[in-house]
Each structure stands twice: as C-alpha cells, then as structure tokens.
mmCIF entry with sequence, helices, sheets and N, C-alpha, C, O atoms, coordinates in Angstrom:
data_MODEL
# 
_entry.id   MODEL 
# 
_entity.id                         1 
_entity.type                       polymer 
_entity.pdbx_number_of_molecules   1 
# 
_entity_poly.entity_id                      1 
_entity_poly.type                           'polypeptide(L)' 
_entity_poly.nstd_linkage                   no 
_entity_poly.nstd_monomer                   no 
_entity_poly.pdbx_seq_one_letter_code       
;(UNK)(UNK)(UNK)(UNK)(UNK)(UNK)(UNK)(UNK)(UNK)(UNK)(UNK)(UNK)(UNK)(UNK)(UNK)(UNK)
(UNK)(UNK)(UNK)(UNK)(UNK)(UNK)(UNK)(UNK)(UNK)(UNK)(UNK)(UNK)(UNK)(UNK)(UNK)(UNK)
(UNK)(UNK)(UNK)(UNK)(UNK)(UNK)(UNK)(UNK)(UNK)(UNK)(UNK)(UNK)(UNK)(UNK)(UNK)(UNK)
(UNK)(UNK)(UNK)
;
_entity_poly.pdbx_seq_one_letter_code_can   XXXXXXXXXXXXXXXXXXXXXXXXXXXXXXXXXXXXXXXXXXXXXXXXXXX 
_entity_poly.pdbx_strand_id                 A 
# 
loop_
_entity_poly_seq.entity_id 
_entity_poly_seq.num 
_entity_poly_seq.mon_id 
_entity_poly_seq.hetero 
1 1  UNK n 
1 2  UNK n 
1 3  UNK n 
1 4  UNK n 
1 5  UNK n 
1 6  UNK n 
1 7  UNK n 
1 8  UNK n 
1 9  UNK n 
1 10 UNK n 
1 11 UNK n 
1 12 UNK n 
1 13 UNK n 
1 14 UNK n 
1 15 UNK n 
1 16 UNK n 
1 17 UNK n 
1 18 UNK n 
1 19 UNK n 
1 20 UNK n 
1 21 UNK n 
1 22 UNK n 
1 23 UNK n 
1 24 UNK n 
1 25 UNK n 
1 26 UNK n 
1 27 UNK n 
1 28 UNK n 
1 29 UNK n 
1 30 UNK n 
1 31 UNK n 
1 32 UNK n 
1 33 UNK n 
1 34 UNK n 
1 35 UNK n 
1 36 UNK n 
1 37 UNK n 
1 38 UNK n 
1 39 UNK n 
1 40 UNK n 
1 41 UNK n 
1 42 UNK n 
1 43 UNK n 
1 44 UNK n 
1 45 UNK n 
1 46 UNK n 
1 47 UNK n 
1 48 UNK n 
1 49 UNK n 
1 50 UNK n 
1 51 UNK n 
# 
_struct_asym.id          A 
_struct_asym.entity_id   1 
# 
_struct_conf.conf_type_id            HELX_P 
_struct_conf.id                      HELX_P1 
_struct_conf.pdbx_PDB_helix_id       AA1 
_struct_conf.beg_label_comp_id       UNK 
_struct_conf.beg_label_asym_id       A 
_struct_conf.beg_label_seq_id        26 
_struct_conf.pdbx_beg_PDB_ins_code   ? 
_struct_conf.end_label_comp_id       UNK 
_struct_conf.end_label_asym_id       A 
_struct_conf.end_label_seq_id        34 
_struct_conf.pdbx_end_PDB_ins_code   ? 
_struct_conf.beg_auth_comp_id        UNK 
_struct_conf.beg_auth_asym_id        A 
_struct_conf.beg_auth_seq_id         26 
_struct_conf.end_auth_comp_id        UNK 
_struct_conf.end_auth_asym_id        A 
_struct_conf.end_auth_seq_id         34 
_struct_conf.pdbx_PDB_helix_class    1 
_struct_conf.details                 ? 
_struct_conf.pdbx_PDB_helix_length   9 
# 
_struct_conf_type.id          HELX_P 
_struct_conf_type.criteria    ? 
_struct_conf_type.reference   ? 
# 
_struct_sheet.id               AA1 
_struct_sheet.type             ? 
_struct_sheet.number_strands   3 
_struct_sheet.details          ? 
# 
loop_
_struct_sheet_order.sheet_id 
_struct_sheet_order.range_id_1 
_struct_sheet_order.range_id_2 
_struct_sheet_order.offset 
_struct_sheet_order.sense 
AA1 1 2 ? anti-parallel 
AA1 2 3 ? anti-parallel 
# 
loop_
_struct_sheet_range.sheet_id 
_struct_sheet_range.id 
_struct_sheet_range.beg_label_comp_id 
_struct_sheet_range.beg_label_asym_id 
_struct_sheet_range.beg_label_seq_id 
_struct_sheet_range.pdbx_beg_PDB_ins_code 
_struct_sheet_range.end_label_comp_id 
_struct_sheet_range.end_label_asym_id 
_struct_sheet_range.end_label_seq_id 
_struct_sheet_range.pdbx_end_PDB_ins_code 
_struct_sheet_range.beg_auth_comp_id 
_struct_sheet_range.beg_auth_asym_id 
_struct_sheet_range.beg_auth_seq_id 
_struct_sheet_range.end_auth_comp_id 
_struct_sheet_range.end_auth_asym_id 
_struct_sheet_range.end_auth_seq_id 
AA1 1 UNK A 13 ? UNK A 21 ? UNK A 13 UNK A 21 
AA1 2 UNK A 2  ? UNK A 10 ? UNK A 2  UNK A 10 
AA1 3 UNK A 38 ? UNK A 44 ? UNK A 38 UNK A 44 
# 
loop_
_atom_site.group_PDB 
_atom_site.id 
_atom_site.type_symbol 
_atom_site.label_atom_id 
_atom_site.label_alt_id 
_atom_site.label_comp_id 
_atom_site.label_asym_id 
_atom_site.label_entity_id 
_atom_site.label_seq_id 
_atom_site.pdbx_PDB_ins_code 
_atom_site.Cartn_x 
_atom_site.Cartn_y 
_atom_site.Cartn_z 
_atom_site.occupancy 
_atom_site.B_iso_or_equiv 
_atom_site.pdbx_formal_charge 
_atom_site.auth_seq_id 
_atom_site.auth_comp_id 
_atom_site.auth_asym_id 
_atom_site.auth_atom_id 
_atom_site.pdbx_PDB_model_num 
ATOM 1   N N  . UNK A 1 1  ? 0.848   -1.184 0.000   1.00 0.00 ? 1  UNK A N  1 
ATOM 2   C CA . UNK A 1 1  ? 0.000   0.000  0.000   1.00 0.00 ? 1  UNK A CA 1 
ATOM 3   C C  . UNK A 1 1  ? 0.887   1.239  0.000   1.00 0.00 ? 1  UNK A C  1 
ATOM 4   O O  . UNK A 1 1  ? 1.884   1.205  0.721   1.00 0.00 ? 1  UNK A O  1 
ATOM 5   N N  . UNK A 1 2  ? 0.686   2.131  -0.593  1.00 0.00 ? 2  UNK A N  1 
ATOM 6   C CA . UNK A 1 2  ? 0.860   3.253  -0.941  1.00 0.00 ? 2  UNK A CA 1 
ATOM 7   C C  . UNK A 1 2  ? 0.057   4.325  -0.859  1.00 0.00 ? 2  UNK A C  1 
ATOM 8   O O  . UNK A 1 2  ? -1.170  4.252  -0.913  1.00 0.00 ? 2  UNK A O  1 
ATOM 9   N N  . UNK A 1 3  ? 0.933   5.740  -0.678  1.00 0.00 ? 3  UNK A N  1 
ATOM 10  C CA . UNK A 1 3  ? -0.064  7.066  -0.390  1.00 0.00 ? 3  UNK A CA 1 
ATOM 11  C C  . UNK A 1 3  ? 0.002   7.751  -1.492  1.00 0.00 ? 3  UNK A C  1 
ATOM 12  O O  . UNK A 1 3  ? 1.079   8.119  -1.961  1.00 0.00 ? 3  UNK A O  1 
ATOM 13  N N  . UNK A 1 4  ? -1.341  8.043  -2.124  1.00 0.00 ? 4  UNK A N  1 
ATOM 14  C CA . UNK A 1 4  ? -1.404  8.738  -3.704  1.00 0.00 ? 4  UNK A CA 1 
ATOM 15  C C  . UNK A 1 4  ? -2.134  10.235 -3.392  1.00 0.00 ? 4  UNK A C  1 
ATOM 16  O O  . UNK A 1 4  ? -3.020  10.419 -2.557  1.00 0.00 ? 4  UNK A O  1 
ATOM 17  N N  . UNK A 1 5  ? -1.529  11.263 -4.287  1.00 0.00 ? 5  UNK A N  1 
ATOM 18  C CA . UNK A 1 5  ? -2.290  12.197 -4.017  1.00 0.00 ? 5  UNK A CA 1 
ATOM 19  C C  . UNK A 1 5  ? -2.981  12.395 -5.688  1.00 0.00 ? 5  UNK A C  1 
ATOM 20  O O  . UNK A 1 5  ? -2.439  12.422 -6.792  1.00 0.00 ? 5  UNK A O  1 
ATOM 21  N N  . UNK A 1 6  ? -4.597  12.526 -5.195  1.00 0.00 ? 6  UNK A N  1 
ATOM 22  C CA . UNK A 1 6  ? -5.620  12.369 -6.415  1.00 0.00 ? 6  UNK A CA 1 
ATOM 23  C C  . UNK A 1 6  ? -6.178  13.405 -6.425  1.00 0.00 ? 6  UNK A C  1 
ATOM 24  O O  . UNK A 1 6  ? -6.711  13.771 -5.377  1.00 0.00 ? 6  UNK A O  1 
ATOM 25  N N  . UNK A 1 7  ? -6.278  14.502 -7.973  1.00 0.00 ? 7  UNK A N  1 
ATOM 26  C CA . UNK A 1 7  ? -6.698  15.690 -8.235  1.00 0.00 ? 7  UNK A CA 1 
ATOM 27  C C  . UNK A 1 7  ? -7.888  15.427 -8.892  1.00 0.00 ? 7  UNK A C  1 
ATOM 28  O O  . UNK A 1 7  ? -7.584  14.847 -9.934  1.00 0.00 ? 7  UNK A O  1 
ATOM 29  N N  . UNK A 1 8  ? -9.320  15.583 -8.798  1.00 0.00 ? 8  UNK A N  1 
ATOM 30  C CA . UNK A 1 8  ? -10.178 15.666 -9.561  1.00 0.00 ? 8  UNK A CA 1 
ATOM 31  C C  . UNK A 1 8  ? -10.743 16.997 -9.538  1.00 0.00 ? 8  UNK A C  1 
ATOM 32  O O  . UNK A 1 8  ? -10.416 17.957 -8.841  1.00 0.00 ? 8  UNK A O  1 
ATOM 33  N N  . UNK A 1 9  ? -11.715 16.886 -10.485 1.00 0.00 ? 9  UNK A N  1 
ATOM 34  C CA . UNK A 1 9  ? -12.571 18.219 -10.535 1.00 0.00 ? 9  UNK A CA 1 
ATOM 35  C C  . UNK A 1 9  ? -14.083 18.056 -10.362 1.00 0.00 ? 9  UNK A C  1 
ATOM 36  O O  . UNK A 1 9  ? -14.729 17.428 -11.202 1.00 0.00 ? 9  UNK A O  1 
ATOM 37  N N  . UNK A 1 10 ? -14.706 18.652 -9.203  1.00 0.00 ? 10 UNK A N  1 
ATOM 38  C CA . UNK A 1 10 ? -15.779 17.930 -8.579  1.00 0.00 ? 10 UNK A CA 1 
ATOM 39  C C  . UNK A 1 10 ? -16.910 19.111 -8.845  1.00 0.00 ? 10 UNK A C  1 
ATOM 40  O O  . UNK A 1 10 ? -16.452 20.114 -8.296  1.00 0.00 ? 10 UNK A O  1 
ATOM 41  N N  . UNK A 1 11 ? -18.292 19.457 -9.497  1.00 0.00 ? 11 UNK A N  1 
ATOM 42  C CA . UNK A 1 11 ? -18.475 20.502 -9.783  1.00 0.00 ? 11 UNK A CA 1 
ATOM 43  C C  . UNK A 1 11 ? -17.933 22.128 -9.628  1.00 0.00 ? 11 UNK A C  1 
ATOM 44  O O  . UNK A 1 11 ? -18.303 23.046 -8.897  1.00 0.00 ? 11 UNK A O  1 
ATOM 45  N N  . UNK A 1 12 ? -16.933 22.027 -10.622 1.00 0.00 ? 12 UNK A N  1 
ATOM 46  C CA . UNK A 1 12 ? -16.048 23.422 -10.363 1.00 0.00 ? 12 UNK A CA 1 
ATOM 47  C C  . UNK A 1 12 ? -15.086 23.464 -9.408  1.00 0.00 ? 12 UNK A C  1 
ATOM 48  O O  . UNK A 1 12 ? -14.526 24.547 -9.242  1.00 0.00 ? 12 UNK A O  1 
ATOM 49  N N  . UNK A 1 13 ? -14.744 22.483 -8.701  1.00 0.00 ? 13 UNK A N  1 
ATOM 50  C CA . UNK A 1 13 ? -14.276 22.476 -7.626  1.00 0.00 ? 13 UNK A CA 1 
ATOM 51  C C  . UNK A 1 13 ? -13.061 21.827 -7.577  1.00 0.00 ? 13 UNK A C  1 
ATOM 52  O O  . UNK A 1 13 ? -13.301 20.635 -7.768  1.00 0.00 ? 13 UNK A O  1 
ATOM 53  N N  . UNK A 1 14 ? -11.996 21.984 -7.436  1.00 0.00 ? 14 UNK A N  1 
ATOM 54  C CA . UNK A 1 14 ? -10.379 21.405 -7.877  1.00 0.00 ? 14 UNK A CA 1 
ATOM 55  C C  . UNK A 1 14 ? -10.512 20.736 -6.567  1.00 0.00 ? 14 UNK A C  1 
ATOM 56  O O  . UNK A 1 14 ? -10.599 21.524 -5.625  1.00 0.00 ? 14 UNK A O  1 
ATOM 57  N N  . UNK A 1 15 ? -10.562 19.083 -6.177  1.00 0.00 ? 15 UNK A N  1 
ATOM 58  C CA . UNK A 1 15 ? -10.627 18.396 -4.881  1.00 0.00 ? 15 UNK A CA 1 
ATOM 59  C C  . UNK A 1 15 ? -9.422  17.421 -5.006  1.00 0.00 ? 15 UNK A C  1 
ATOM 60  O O  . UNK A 1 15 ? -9.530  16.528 -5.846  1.00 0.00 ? 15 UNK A O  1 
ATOM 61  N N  . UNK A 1 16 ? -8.021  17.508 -4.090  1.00 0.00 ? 16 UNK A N  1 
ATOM 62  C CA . UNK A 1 16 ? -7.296  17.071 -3.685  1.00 0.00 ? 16 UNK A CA 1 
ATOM 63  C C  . UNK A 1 16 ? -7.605  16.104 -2.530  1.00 0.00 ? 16 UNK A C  1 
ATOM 64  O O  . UNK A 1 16 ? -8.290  16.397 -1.550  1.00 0.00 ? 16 UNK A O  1 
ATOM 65  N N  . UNK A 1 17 ? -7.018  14.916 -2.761  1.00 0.00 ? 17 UNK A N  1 
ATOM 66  C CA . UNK A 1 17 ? -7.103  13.687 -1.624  1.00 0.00 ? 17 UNK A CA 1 
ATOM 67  C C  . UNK A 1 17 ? -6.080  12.918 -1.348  1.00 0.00 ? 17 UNK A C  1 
ATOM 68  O O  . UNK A 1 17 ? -5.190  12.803 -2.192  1.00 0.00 ? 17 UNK A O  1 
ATOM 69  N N  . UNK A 1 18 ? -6.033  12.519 -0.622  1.00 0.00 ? 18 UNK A N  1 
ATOM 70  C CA . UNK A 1 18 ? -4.828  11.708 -0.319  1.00 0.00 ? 18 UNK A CA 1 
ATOM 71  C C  . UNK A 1 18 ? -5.235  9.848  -0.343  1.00 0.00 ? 18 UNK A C  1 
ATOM 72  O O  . UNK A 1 18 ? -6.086  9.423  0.438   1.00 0.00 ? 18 UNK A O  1 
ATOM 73  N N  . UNK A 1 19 ? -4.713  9.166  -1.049  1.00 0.00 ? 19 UNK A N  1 
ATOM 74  C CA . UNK A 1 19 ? -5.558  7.813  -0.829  1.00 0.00 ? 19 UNK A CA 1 
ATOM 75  C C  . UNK A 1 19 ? -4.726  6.357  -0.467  1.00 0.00 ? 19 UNK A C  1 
ATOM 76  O O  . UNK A 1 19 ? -3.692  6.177  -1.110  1.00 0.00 ? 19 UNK A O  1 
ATOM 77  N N  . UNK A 1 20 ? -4.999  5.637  0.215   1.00 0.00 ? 20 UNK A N  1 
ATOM 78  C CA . UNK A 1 20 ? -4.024  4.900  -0.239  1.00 0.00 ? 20 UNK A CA 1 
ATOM 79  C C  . UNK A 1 20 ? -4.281  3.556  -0.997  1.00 0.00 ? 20 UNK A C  1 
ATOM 80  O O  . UNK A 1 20 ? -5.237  2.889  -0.600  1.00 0.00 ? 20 UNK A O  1 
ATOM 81  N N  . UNK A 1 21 ? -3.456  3.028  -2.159  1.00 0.00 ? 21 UNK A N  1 
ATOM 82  C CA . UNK A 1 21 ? -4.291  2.457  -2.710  1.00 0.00 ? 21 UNK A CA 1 
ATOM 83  C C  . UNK A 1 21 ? -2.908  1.366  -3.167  1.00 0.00 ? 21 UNK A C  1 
ATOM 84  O O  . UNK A 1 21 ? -1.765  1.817  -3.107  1.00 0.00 ? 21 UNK A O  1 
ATOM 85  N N  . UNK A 1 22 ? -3.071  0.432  -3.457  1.00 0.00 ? 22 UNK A N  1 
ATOM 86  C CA . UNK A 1 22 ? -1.764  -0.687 -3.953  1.00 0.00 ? 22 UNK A CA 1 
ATOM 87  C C  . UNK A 1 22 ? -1.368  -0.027 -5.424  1.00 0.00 ? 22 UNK A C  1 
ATOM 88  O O  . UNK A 1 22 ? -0.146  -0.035 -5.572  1.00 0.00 ? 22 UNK A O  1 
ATOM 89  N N  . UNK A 1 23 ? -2.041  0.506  -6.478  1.00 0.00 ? 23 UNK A N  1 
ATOM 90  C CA . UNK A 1 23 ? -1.062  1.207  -7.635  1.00 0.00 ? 23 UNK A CA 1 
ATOM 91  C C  . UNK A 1 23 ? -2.467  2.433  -7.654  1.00 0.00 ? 23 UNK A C  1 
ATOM 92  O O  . UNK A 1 23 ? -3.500  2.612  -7.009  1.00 0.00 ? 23 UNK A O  1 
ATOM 93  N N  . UNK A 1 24 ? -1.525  3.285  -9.168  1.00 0.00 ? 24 UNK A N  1 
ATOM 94  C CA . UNK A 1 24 ? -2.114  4.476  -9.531  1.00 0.00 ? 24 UNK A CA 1 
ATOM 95  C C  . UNK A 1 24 ? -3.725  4.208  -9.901  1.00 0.00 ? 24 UNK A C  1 
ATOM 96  O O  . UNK A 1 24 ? -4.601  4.971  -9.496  1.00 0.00 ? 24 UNK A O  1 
ATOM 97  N N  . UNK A 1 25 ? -3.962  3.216  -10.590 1.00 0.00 ? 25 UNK A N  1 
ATOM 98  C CA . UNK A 1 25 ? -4.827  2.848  -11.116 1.00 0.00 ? 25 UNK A CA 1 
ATOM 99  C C  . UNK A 1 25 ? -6.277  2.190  -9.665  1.00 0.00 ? 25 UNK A C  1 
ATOM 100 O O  . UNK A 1 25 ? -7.492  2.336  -9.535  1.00 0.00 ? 25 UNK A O  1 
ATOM 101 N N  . UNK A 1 26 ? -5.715  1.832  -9.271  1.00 0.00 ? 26 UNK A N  1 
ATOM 102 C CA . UNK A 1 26 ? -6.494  1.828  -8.101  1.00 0.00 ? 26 UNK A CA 1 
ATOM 103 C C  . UNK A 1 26 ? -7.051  2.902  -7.625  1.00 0.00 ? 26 UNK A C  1 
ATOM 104 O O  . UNK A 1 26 ? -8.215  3.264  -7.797  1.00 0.00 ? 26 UNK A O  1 
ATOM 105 N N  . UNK A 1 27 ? -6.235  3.412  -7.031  1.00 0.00 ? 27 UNK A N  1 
ATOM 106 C CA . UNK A 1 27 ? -6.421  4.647  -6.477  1.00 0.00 ? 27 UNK A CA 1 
ATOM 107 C C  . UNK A 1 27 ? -7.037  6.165  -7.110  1.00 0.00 ? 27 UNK A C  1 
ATOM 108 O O  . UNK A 1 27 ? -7.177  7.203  -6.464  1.00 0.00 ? 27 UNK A O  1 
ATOM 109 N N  . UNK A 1 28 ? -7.358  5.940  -8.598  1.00 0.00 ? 28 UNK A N  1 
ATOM 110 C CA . UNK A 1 28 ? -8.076  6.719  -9.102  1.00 0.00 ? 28 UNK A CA 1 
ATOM 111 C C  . UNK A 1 28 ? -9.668  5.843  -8.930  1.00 0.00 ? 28 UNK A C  1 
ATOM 112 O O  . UNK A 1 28 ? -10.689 6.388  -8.509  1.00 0.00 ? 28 UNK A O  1 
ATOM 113 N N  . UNK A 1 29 ? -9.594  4.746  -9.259  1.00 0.00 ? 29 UNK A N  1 
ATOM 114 C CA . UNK A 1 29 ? -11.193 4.284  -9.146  1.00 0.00 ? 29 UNK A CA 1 
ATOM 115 C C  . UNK A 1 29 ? -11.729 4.721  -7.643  1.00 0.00 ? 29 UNK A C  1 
ATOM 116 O O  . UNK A 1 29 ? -12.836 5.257  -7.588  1.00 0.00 ? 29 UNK A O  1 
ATOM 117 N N  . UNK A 1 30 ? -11.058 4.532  -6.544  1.00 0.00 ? 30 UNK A N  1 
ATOM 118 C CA . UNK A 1 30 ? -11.330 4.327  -5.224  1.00 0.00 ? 30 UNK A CA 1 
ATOM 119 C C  . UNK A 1 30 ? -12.081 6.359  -5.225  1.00 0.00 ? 30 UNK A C  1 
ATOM 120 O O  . UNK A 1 30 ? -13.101 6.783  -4.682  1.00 0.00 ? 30 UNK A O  1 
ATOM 121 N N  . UNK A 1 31 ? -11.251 6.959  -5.887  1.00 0.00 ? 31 UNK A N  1 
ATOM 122 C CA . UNK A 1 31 ? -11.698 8.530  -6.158  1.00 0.00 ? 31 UNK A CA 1 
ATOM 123 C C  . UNK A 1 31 ? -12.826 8.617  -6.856  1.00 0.00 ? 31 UNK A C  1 
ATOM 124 O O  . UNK A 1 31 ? -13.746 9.339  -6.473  1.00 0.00 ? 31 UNK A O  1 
ATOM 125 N N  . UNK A 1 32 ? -12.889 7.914  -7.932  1.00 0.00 ? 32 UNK A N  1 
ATOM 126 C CA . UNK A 1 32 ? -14.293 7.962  -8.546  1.00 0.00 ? 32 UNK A CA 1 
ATOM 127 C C  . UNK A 1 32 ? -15.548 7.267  -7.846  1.00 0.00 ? 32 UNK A C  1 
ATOM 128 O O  . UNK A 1 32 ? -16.686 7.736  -7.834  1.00 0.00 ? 32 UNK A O  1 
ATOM 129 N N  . UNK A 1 33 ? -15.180 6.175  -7.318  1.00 0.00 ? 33 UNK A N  1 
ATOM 130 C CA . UNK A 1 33 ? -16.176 5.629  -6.175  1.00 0.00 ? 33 UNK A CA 1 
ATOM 131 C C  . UNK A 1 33 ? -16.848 6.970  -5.338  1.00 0.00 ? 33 UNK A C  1 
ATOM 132 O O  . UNK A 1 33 ? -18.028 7.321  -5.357  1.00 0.00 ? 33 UNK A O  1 
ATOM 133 N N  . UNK A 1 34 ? -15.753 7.573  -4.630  1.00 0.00 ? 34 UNK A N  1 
ATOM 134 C CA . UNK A 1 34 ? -16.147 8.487  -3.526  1.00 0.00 ? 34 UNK A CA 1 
ATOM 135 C C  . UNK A 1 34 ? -16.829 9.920  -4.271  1.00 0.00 ? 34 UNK A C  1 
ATOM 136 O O  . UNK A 1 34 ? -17.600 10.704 -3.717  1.00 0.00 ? 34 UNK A O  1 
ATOM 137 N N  . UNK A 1 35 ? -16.450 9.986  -5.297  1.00 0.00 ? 35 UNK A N  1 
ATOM 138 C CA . UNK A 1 35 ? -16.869 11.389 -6.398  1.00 0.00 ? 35 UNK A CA 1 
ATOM 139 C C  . UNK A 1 35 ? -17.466 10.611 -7.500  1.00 0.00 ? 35 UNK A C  1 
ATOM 140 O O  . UNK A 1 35 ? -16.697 10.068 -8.292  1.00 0.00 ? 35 UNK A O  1 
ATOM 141 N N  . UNK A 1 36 ? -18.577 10.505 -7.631  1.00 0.00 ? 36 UNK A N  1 
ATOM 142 C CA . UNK A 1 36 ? -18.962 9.973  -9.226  1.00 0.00 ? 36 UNK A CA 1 
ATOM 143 C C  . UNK A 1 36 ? -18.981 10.837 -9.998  1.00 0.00 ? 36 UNK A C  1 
ATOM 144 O O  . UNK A 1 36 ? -18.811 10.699 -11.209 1.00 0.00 ? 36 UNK A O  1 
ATOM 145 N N  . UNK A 1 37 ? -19.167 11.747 -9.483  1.00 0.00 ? 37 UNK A N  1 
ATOM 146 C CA . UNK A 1 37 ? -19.604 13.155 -10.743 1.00 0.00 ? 37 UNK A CA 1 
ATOM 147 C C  . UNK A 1 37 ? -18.450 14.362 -10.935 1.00 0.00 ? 37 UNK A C  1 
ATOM 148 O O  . UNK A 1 37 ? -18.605 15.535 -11.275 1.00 0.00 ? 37 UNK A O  1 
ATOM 149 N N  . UNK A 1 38 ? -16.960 13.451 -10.505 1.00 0.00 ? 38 UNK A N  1 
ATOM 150 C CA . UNK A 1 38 ? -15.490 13.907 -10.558 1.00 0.00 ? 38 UNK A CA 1 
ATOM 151 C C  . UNK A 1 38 ? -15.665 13.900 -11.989 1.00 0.00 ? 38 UNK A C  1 
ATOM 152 O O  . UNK A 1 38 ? -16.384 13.239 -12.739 1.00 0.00 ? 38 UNK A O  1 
ATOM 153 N N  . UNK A 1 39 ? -14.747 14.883 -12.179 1.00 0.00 ? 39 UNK A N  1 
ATOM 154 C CA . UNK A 1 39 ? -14.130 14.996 -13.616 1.00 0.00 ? 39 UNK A CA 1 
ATOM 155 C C  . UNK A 1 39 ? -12.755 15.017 -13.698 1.00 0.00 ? 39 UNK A C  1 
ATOM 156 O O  . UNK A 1 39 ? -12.087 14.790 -12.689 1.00 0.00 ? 39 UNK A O  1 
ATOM 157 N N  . UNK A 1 40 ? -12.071 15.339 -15.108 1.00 0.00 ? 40 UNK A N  1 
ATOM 158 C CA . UNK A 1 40 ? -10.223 15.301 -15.094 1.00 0.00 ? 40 UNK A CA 1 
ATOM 159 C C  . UNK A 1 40 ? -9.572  14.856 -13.860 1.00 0.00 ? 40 UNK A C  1 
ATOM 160 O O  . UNK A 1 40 ? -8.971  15.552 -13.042 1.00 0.00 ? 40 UNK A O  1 
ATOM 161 N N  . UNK A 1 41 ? -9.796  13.500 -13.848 1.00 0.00 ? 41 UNK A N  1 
ATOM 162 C CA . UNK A 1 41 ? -8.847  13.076 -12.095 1.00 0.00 ? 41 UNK A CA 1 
ATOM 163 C C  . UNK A 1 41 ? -7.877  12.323 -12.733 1.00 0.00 ? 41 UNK A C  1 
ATOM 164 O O  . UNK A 1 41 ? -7.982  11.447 -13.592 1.00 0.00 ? 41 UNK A O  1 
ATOM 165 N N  . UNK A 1 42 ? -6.339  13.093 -11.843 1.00 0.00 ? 42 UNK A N  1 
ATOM 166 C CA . UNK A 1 42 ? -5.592  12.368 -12.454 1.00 0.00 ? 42 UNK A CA 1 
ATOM 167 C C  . UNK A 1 42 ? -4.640  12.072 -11.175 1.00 0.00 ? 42 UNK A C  1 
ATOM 168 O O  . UNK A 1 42 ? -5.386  12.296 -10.222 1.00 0.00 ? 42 UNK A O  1 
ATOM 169 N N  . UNK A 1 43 ? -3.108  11.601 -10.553 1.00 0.00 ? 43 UNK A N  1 
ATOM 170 C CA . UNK A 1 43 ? -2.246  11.037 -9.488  1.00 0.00 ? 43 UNK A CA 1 
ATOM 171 C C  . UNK A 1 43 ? -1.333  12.471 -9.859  1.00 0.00 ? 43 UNK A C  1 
ATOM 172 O O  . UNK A 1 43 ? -1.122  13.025 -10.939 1.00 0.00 ? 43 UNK A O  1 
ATOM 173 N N  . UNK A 1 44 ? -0.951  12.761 -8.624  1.00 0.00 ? 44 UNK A N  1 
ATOM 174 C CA . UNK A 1 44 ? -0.283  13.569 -8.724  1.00 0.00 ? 44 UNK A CA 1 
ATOM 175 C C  . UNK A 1 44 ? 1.296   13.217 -8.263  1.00 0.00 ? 44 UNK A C  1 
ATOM 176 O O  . UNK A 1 44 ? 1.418   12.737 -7.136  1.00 0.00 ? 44 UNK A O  1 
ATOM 177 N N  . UNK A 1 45 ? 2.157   13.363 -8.829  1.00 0.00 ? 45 UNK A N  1 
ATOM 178 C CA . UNK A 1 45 ? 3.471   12.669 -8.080  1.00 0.00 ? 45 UNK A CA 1 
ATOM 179 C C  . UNK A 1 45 ? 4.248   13.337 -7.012  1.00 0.00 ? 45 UNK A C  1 
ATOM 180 O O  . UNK A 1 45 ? 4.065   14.553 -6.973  1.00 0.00 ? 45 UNK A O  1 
ATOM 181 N N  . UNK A 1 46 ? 4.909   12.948 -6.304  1.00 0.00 ? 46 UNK A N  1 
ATOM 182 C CA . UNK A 1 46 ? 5.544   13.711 -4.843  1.00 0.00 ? 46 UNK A CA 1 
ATOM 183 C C  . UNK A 1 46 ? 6.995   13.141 -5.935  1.00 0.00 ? 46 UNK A C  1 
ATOM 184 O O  . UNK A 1 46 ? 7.302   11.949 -5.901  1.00 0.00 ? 46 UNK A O  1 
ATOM 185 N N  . UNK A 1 47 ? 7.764   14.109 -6.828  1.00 0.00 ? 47 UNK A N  1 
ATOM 186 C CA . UNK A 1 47 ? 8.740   14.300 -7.259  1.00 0.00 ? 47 UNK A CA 1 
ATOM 187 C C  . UNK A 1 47 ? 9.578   14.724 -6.700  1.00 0.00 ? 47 UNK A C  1 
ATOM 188 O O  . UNK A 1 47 ? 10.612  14.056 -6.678  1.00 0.00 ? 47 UNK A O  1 
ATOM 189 N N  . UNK A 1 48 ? 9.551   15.772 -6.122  1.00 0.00 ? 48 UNK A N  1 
ATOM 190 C CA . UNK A 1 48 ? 10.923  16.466 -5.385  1.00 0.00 ? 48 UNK A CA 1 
ATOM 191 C C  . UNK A 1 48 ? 10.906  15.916 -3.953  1.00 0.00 ? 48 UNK A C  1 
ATOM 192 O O  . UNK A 1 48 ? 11.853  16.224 -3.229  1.00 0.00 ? 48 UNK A O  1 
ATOM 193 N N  . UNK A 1 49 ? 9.873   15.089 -3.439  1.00 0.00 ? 49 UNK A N  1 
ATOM 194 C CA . UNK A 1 49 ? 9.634   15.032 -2.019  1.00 0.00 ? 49 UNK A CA 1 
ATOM 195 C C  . UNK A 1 49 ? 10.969  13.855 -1.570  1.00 0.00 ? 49 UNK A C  1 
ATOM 196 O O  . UNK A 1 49 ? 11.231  12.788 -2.125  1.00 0.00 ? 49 UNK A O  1 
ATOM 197 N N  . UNK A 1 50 ? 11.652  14.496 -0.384  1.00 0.00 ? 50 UNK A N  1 
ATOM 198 C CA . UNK A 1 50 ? 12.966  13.649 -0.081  1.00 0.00 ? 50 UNK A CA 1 
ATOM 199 C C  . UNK A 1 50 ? 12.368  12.227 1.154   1.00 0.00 ? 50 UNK A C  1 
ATOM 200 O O  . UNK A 1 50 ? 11.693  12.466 2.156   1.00 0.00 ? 50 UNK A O  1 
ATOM 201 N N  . UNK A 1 51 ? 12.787  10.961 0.772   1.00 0.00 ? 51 UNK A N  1 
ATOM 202 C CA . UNK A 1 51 ? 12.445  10.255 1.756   1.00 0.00 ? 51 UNK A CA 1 
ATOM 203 C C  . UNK A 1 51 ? 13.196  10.108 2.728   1.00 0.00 ? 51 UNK A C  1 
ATOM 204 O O  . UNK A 1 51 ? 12.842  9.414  3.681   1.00 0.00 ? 51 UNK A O  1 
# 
C-alpha cells in the first residue's frame, strides 16, 4: 500500500485527496467511487519530495 495524491474536478471544484491504494490505477477508481460526478482526475506525483 501506498499514499497517492488524487486531483479531480468535482463541480467546479479542484478536490485534492490523499488515498491509499496498492497502484495508480487503483487509487483513481477508489476517487471515482467516492466522487462519481469527478471529472479530469488524475495522481499527482511527490517528485521532489525527499524520503
């Protein structure tokens, strides 16, 4: 398991989440589950983030 951060667009509304989900692809459905009426949702990557 893994922590994904998921950007959708929820009427007009830019909604950031944090999810955790075993891959990317997961973890966008688990967003659409909770938002059906999400739009443009996509994973956002923690690139620069140092572990």
């Amino acid at each position: 398991m893994k922590k994904y951060l998921i950007s959708g667009l929820v009427d007009t509304y830019r909604i950031k989440v944090n999810l955790f989900a075993s891959s990317p692809n997961s973890a966008v459905s688990i967003f659409k589950q909770k938002y059906p009426s999400a739009e443009d949702i996509y994973v956002i990557q923690d690139l620069f983030k140092r572990k």
